[in-house]
N, C-alpha and C positions, 0 to 999 in steps of 0.2 A: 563538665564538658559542655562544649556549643552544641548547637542545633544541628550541626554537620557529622561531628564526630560521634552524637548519638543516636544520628539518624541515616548517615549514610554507609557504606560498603553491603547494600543488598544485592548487587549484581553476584556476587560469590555462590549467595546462597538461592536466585533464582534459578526456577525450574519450566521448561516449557512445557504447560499441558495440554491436553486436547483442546481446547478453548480457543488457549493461545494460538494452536495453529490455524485455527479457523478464524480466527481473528484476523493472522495474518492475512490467511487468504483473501479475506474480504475485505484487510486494505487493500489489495495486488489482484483482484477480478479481474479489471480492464486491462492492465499487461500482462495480466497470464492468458487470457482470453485474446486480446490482439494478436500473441506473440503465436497462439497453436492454431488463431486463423491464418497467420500470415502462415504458416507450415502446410498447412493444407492448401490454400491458394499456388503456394511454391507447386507444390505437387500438383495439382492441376494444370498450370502453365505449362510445367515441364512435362507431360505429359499433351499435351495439344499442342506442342511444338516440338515435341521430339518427333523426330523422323521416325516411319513405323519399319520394322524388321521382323522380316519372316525365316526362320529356321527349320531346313529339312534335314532328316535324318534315315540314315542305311547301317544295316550291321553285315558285317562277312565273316563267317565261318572257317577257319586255318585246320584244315587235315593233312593229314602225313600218308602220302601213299606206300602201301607196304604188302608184302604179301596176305595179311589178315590175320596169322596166328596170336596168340592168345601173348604172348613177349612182344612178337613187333609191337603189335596195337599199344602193348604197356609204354614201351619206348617210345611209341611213336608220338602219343597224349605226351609226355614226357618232354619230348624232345618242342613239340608244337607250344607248350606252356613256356619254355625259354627262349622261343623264336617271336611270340608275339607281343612284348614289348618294342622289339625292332622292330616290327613292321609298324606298329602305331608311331615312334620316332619317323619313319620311312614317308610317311605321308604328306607331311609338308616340305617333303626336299624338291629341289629342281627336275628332279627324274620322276616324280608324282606328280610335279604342278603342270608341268610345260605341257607336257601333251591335252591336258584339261584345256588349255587355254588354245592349244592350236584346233582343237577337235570343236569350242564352241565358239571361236574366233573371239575371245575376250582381251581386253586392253591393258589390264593390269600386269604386272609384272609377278612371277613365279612367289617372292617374295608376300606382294601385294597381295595375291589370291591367300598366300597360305594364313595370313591371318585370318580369313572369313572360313577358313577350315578347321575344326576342332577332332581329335581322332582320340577315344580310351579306351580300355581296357581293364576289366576287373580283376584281380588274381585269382592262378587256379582257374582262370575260363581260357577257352579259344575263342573266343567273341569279340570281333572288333568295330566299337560303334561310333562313326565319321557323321559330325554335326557339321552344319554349315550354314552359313547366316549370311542373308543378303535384303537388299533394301525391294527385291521383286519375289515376290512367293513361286514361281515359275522359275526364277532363273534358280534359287538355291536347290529345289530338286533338280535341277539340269544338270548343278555344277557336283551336290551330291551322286548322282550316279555315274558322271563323267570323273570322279574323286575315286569312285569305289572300281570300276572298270579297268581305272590308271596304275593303282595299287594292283591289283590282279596282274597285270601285266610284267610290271615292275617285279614284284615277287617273282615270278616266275623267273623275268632273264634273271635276275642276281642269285636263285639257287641253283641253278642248271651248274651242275657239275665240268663239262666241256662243253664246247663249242656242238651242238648238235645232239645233247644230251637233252634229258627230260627231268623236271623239277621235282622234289620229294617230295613238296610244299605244294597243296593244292589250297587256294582261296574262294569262296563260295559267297556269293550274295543272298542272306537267308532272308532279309528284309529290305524289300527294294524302296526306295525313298516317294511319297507323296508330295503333291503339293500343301504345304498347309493353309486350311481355311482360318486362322490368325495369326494377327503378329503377337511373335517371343515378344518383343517388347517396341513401345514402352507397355507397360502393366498397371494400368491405372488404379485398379483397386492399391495395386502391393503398392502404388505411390502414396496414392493419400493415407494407407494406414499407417507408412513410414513419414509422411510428413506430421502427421498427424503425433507420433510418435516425437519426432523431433521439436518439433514446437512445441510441445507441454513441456516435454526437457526443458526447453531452451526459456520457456517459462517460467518454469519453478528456481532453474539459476538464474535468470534476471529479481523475480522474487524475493530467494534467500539473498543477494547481493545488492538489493534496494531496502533488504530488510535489517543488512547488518549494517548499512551505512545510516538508515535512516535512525537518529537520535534526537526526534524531537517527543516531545513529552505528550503522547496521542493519547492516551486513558491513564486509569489509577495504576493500570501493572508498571506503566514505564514511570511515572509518578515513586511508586514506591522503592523504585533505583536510586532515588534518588535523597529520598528524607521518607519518616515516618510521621511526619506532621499533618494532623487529622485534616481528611480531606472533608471541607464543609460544603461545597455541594459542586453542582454539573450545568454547564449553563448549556443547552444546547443552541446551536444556530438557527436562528431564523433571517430570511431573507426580508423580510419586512423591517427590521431591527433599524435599519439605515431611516427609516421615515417616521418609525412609530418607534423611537430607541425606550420609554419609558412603559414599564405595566400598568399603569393607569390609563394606558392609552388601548386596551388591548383587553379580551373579554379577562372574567376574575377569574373560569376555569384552564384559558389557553396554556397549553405545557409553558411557555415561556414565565408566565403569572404565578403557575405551580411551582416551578422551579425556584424562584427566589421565596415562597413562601417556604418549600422545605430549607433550602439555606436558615431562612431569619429562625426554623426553630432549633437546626443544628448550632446557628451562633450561640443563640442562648444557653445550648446545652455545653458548650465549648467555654462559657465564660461561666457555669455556675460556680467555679470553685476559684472566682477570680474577682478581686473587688469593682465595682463597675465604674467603668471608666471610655475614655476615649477609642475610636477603632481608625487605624490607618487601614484605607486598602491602596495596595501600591501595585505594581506589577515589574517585570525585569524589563521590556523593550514598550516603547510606544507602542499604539495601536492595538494592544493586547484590550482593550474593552475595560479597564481599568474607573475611567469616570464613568460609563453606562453603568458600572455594577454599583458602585458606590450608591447613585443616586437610585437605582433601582430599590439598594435595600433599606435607605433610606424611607422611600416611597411606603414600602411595604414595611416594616416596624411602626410606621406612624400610623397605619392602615390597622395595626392588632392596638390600635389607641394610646401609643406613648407618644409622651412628649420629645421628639426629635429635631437635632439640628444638626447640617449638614454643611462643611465649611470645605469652597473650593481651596486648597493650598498648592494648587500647580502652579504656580507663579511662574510659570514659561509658557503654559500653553494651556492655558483655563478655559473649559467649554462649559460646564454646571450651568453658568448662567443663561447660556447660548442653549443646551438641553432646556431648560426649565421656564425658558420666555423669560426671565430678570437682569436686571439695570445691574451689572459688575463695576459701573465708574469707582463706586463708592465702597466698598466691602471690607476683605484681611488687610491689605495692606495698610489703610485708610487709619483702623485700630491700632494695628503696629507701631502706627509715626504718629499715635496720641491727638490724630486728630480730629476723630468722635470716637463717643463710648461704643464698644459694640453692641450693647443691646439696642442701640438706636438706629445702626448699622444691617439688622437681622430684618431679612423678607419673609414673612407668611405666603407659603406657597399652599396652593388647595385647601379642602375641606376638614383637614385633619392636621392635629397640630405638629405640622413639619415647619422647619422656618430652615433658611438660607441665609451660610453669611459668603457672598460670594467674594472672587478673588480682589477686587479693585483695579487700582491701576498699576501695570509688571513694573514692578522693581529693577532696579540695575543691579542688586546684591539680594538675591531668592536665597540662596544659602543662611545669610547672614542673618535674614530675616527672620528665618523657621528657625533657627538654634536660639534665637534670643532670649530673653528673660520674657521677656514679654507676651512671644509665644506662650509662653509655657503659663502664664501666668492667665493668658486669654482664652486654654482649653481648662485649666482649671476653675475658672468662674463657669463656665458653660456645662461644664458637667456637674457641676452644684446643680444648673438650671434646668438641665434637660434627663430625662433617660436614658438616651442613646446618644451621643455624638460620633457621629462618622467624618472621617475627614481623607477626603480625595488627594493623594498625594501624587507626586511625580514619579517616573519613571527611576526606577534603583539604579539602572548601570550606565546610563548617558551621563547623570549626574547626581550631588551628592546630597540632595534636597530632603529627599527620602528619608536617607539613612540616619540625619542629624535629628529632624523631625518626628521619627522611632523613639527618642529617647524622652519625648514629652505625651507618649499615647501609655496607654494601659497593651493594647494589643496590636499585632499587625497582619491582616489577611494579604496574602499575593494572590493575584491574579492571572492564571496562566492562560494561556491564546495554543487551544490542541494542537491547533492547523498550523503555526507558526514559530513558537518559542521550541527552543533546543535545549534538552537537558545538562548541559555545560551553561546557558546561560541561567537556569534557573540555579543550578550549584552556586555559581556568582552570584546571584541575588542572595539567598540565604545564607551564603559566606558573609555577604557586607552586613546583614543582620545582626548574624551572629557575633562580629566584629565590634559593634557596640553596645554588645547585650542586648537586644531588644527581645521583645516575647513573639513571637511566632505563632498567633493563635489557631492559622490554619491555611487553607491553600483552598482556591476554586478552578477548578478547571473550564475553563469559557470553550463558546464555538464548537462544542462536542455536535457529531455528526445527528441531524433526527434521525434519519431511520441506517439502518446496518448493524454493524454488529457494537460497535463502540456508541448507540445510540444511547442518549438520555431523556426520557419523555416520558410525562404521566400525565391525561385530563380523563375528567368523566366522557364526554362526548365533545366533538370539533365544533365550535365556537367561532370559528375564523371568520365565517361569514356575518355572526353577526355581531359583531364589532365593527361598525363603519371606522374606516382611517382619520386620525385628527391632526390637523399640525402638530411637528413634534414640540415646537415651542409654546404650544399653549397652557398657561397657567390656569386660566379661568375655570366657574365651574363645570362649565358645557364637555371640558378635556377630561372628566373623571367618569366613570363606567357611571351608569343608572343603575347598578345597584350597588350597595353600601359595601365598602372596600371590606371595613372591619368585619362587618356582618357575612361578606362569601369566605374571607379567609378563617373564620372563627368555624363555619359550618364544614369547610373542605378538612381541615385538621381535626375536625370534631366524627368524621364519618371515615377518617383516617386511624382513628383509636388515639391522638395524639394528645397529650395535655401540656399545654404551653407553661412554660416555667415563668414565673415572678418574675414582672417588664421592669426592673432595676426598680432608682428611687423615683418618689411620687412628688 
């Protein structure tokens, strides 16, 4: 089976654990955090912009006048507990509003008032409590007591038996209505605890739904979605990277410098059971950091004192040479079309035996080139010659350079970019791997975040200051750290417990 079919269908069997959700979270901060301010701000606004309203309130007491005895009084409770649902209904009709409105000369219509009047009732009570809400704290006890007075009346004519008779139905005002010293609303606390409220909501579902869409390859969990292929190390981002792109240019302790030194001894432990040979590192899209890494590990295997050579094969878009300050007229391609030997071809870069054979001059047929005999026949001399050969190849899924080029390495590292590459195109890249058999020796993850939760970084103490910045193109030996490459990476892996495995052949 390929690398796909033994390595992929982990989604089945992943599980989210506390981690993971904290993980998430601290991808989704800023929009969870923007989205429960923006809720709270709602709520504030609407709240200094809501009109205020003040609510008065009165309760009336419904008795049955009756002779007193011990049966009336029963029936009479009785009779008042089925009458005072009608009278709460009774409150907002035309026979309750209108005279409110001629008694305080208001403008609104019977209708109009009755909304700003509220009338309930409990069961089982004779208590009738008439709310009323208006934009003057004055007017709504006015209109509450001219509500409660109008009811009284109103009851009265509609239970009077005849013309000139007297009513069963007595109504009583047990609580006369106040002005109130605040406004019912708006209610600012109960806003912002409900905006507050809403916006975390409305947070956590923009979260979960930036989280199920989001499918790019951010650390080792979404990594392992995807393939079981040893992950050989964490490059994280540095901003400085764009100027100072090489770790010789950059203290021996700085996390960036550590970080390719634990790679160089993961590879080695990656290829012990593997005859030593050639390394592609490729990556699935441009721009994924593909040649920085290459020449970085480079850099840093020459650095633990092998003899290494480093050969651009991008033949579309060769930077090595442009990275490392060297003359590219003359380099692979040059070899390829027989027209000098390569070892005559090969630049000594630095203090330590690294040499470059850069790309030359781009071909009109890069494909044809890397598949040829000749290729093949040009990494095989060089790996007789060197200990490590790494060769920067081109991008997998633009075009086919890579994959033909696979077929003349011992091994092949991809390059993933956290921040950018999607887990469907990195399946595509290792589908095309696996498509021509190639070995698959492992996967880096670049541009990992420094600090948060998907952080990759380890130094003794921050170094950043002293490392003055060098052009990144300089070769010479002024561009190499003042202290001995070999000699910090031997001491840092040495105070690490690590023992470096046998640097290939000698």
């Amino acid at each position: 089976m390929g690398v796909l079919a033994k390595h992929t269908r982990y989604s089945e069997r992943h599980t989210l654990e506390i981690r993971d959700y904290i993980r998430i979270l601290g991808h989704n901060w800023i929009l969870l955090t923007c989205l429960t301010l923006l809720g709270v701000l709602g709520a504030v606004g609407a709240s200094i912009f809501t009109k205020a309203s003040y609510t008065a309130e009165t309760q009336l007491f419904v008795a049955i006048q009756s002779s007193g005895s011990a049966t009336d009084l029963q029936l009479g409770n009785s009779f008042s507990q089925a009458r005072v649902q009608s009278y709460v209904m009774t409150v907002g009709t035309p026979a309750v509003m209108q005279p409110v409105i001629e008694q305080l000369g208001l403008t609104e219509s019977p209708k109009e008032l009755a909304a700003k009047v509220k009338a309930t009732a409990e069961d089982n009570t004779v208590i009738i409590t008439i709310q009323v809400t208006d934009g003057s704290a004055a007017q709504s006890a006015a209109i509450a007591q001219a509500v409660a007075d109008s009811l009284i009346k109103a009851v009265d004519n509609l239970e009077k038996s005849d013309v000139g008779g007297t009513s069963p139905v007595k109504l009583s005002i047990v609580t006369p209505p106040s002005v109130p010293e605040a406004p019912s609303h708006p209610n600012p606390k109960l806003n912002i605890l409900v905006g507050l409220v809403a916006g975390l909501l409305l947070g956590l579902g923009a979260t979960v739904l930036r989280t199920a869409l989001d499918n790019k390859v951010r650390d080792e969990s979404h990594l392992r979605k995807i393939t079981a292929a040893p992950l050989l190390g964490s490059i994280s981002f540095d901003r400085d990277a764009a100027k100072r792109p090489l770790v010789s240019q950059v203290a021996p302790q700085s996390p960036r410098a550590e970080s390719f030194r634990q790679l160089r001894t993961n590879m080695q432990f990656a290829s012990i059971s593997r005859k030593s040979g050639a390394i592609m590192v490729t990556s699935s899209l441009p721009s994924e950091g593909k040649t920085t890494t290459a020449t970085n590990i480079a850099i840093t295997f020459s650095q633990a004192g092998q003899r290494v050579v480093l050969i651009d094969a991008d033949l579309r878009r060769p930077t090595v040479g442009e990275y490392m300050g060297l003359d590219r007229n003359a380099g692979l391609t040059t070899a390829l079309l027989g027209r000098a030997g390569v070892d005559d071809l090969l630049q000594k870069w630095g203090e330590d035996e690294l040499y470059v054979l850069t790309s030359g001059q781009i071909p009109p047929n890069p494909s044809e080139l890397l598949a040829s005999d000749e290729m093949l026949q040009l990494v095989r001399h060089l790996e007789l010659k060197f200990d490590v050969v790494i060769i920067d190849a081109p991008p997998l899924l633009p075009v086919t350079d890579a994959a033909v080029l696979s077929q003349h390495v011992d091994g092949v590292v991809l390059v993933v970019n956290s921040q950018n590459t999607r887990q469907a195109q990195v399946e595509r890249s290792l589908a095309s791997l696996e498509l021509v058999n190639a070995s698959v020796l492992g996967v880096i993850l670049n541009m990992l975040p420094f600090k948060g939760v998907d952080s990759y970084a380890y130094s003794y103490h921050n170094l950043e200051n002293e490392s003055p910045a060098r052009p990144a193109g300089s070769a010479s030996r002024d561009a190499r750290p003042a202290t001995v490459p070999g000699q910090a990476a031997a001491a840092t892996e040495d105070d690490h417990g690590r023992h470096a495995l046998p640097a290939g052949r000698r």
